[in-house]
NUZA-313217 format. One record per residue (C-alpha): residue in three letters; x, y, z. Coordinates in steps of 0.001 Angstrom, whole numbers, padded with zeros to 6 digits, always signed. Example, Ala and Ser with C-alpha at 12.3 -4.5 7.8 and 13.67 -1.06 7.14 Angstrom:
# NUZA-313217
ALA+012300-004500+007800SER+013670-001060+007140
END
This chain:
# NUZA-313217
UNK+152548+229414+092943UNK+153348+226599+090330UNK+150365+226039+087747UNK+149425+222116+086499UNK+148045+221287+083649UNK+144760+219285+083854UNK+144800+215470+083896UNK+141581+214792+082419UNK+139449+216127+080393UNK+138959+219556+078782UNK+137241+222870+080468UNK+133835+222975+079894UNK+134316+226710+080778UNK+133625+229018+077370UNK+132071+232296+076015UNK+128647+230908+076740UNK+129229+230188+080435UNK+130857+233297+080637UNK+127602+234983+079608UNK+125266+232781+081887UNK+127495+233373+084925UNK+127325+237260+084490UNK+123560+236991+083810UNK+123377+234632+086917UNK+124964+237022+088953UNK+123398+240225+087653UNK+120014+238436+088388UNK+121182+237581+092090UNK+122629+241484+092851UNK+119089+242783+091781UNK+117244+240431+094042UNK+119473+241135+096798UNK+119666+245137+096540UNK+115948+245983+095133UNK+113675+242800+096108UNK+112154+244297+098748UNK+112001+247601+097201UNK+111481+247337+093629UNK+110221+251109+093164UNK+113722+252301+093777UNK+115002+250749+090405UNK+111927+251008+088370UNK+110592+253972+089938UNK+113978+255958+089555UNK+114622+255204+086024UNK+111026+255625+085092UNK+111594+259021+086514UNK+114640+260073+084782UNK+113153+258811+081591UNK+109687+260970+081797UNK+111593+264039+082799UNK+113844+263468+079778UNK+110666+263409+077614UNK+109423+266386+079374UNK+112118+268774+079480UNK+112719+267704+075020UNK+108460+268644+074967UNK+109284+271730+076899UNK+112129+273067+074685UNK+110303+271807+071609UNK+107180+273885+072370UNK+109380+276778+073821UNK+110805+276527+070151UNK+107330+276250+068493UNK+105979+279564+070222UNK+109677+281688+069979UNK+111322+280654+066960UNK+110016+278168+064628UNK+106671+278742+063300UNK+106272+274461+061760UNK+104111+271910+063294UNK+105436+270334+066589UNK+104644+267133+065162UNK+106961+267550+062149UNK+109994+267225+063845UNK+111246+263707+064829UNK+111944+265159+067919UNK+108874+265266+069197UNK+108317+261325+068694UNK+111307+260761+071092UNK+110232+262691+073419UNK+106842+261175+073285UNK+108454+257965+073818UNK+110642+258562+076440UNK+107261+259714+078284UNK+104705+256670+077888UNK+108535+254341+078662UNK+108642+256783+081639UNK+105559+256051+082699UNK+105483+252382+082306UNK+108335+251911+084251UNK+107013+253760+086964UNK+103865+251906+086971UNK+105529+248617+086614UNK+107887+249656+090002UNK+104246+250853+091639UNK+103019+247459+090907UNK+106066+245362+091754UNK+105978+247377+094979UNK+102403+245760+095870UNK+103416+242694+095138UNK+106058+242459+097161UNK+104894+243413+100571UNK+101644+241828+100016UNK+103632+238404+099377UNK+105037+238252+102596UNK+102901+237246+105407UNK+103218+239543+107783UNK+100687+238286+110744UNK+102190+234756+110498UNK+104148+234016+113639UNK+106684+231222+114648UNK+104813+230325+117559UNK+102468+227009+117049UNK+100200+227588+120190UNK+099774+230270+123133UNK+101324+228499+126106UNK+099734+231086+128615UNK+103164+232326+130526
END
């Protein structure tokens, strides 16, 4: 395969388009794989994020009661883990809610057929 050179012109074709293409196409993969199901992203993640949170509480408390005699507050610790809980939750809410939206935005008693014909 022989390469040309361009005729006319320079490419228009740069960092930024690189970026906007790769956003473009991002945005169309998670329309196509979770539109119809959004819990399975949100949900999911939202998930894995408040178990995170809750196992961190766990061993912090475990820690509290066994070894370390401090406040449970004192520790920074404790602030990610309280985090990664309410972000848990929100996500899972915000999948609950996308969920409603979505099959309540399609139609489903609207048919194709205009008028009953009576065959």
């Amino acid at each position: 395969m022989q390469h040309y050179p361009r005729k006319y012109g320079v490419s228009k074709f740069g960092l930024g388009r690189l970026v906007t293409g790769g956003l473009d196409l991002a945005s169309i993969m998670f329309v196509g794989k979770y539109g119809k199901r959004p819990m399975h992203l949100f949900g999911s993640w939202g998930i894995f994020s408040f178990g995170f949170g809750f196992i961190v509480f766990i061993y912090l408390f475990l820690s509290k009661i066994f070894f370390d005699k401090t406040g449970l507050t004192q520790r920074p610790l404790f602030f990610v883990a309280l985090v990664a809980m309410v972000i848990g939750t929100q996500l899972f809410v915000t999948g609950f809610i996308a969920e409603l939206i979505s099959r309540n935005a399609v139609n489903r008693n609207a048919y194709l057929v205009e008028k009953k014909t009576g065959i």
